[in-house]
C-alpha positions in Angstrom: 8.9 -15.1 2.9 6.5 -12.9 0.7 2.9 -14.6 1.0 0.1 -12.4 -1.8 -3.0 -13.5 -0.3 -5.8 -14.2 -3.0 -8.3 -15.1 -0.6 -8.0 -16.5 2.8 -10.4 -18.6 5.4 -14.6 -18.0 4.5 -13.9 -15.2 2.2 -13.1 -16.6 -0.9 -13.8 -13.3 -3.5 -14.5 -11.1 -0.9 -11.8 -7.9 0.9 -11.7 -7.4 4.6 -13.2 -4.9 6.9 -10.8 -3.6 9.8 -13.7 -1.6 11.7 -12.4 1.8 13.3 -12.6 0.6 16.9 -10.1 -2.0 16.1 -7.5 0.5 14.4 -5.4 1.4 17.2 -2.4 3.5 16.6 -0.2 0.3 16.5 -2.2 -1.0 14.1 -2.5 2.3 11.8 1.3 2.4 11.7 1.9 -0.8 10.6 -1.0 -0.5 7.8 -0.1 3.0 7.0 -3.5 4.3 7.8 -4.9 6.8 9.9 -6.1 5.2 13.6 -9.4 5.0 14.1 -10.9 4.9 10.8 -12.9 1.9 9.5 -10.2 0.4 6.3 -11.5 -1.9 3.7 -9.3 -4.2 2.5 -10.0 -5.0 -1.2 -10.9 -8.5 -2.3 -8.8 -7.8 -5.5 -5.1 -7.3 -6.6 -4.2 -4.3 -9.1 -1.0 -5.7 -10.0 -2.5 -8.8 -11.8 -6.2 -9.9 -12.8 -5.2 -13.5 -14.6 -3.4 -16.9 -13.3 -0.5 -16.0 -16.1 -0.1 -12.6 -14.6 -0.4 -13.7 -11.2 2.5 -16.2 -11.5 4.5 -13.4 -12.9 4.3 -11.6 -10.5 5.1 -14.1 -7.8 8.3 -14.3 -9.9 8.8 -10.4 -10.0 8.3 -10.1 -6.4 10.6 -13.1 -5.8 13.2 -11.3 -7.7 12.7 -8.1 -6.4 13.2 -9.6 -2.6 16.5 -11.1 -3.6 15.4 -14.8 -4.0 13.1 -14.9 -0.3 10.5 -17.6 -0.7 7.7 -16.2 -2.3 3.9 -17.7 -3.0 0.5 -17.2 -2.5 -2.3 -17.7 -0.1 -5.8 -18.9 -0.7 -8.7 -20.7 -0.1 -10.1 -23.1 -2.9 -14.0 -21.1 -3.9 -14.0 -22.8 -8.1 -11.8 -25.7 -8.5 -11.5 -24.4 -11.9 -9.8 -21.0 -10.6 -7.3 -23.4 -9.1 -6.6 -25.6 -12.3 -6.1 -22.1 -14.4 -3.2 -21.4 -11.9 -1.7 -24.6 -12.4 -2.2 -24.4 -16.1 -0.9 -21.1 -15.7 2.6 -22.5 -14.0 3.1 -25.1 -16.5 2.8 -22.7 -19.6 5.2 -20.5 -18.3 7.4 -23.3 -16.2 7.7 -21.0 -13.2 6.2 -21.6 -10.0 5.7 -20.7 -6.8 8.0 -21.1 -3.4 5.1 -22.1 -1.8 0.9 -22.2 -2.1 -0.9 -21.7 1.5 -3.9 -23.4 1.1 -6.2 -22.4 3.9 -9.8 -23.6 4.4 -13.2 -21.9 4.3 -14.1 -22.6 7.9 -13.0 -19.4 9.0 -10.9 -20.0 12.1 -10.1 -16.8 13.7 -14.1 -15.9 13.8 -13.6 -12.6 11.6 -16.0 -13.9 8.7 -19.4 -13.6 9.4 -21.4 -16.9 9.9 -22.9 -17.1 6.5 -19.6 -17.2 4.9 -18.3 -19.2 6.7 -21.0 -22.3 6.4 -21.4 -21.4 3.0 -18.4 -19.9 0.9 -14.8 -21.4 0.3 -13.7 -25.3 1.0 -12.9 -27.2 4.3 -9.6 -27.5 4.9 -8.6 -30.7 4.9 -10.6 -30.9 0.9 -9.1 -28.0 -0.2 -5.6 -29.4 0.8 -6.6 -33.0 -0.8 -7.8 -31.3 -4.1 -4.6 -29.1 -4.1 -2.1 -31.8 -4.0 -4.3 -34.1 -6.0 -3.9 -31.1 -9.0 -0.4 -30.3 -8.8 0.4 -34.1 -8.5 -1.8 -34.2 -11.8 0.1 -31.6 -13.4 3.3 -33.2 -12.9 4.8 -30.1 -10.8 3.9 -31.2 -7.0 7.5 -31.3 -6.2 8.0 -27.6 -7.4 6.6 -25.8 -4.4 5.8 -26.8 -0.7 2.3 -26.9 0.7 1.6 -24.9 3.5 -1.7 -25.7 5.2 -3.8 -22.9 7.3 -6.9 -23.5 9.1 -8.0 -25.3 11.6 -4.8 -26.7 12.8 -4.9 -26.6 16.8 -2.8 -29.6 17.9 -0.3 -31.8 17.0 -3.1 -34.2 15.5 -4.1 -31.8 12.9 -1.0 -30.9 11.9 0.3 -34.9 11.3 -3.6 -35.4 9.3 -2.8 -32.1 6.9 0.3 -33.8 7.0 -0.7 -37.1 5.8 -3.2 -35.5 2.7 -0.2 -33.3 1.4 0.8 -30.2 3.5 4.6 -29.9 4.1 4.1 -27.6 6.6 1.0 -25.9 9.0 0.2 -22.6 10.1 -1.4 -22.2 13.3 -3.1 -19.0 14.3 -6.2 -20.5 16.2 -3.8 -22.1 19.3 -1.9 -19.3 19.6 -4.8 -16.8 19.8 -6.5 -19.3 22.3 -3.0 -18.9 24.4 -3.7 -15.1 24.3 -7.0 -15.6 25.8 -9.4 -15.8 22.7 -12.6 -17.4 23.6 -13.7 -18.4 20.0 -16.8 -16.3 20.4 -16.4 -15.8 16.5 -17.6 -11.9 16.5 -14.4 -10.9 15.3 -15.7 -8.9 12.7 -18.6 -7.4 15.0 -15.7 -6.1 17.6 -18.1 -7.4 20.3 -16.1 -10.3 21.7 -16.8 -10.6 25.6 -12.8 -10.9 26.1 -11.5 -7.7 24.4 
């Protein structure tokens, strides 16, 4: 699968900060960075800056890879952002492999607090507005809904489940099984744990 990530958990609009601590060798090679320096991570694509173009290039990248499943990742901010994608699809009748819709809680604790309360939809709304629109649209059955946040058990998963998502992503229980305490300071690289 090729997942372009517009936005993801509480940081609707905004890039990422990998601070230098926390860019080990391993993690420098797989990036293509040099280890140890502080990387932003843009909150912006270059290869598209409108829904149209951003659907065409889902379909570029899809043809590029051979035909892998190809979509996008992110969390609801505007609901109007989300209904110019979907306008976007219809106009040109292509679509997505898939949408990850994840929710503006901010699971894994690397969004500071204030994003996190503030920024981006819950989950489980984000998901009901999501299916809600593409049901409107008439192209629901063109793409699956992948559903990211949040989901810990086997309860969560049948409730995103039940308002649309096809399938769940679970980062949060698997970090918990690697010993993450949910101190949420992530992004301050203080967690008691590390």
């Amino acid at each position: 699968m090729i997942e372009v990530k517009l936005s993801q958990g509480a940081k609707p609009g905004h890039g990422g900060i990998l601070p230098g601590k926390k860019n080990t060798p391993e993690i420098a090679a797989i990036r293509l960075v040099e280890p140890g320096t502080t990387v932003f991570s843009p909150p912006f694509h270059s290869a598209f800056g409108t829904p149209i173009e951003l659907i065409l290039f889902v379909k570029h990248l899809r043809d590029l890879s051979g035909g892998k499943p190809t979509g996008f990742k992110l969390c609801i901010g505007r609901k109007t952002e989300f209904l110019s994608i979907c306008k976007a699809m219809v106009q040109l009748n292509t679509f997505p492999d898939f949408i990850t819709v994840d929710g503006g809680e901010g699971g894994t604790g690397a969004a500071p607090a204030e994003f996190t309360n503030s920024v981006g939809m819950p989950l489980l709304d984000a998901l009901a507005f999501v299916d809600d629109a593409l049901r409107g649209f008439g192209i629901r059955n063109e793409m699956k809904l992948i559903a990211s946040g949040h989901i810990l058990t086997g309860f969560h998963m049948v409730r995103a489940m039940a308002l649309g998502a096809d399938i769940c992503n679970s980062a949060r229980a698997m970090m918990m099984a690697l010993g993450c305490i949910q101190a949420l300071e992530c992004n301050k690289n203080t967690c008691p744990t590390r």
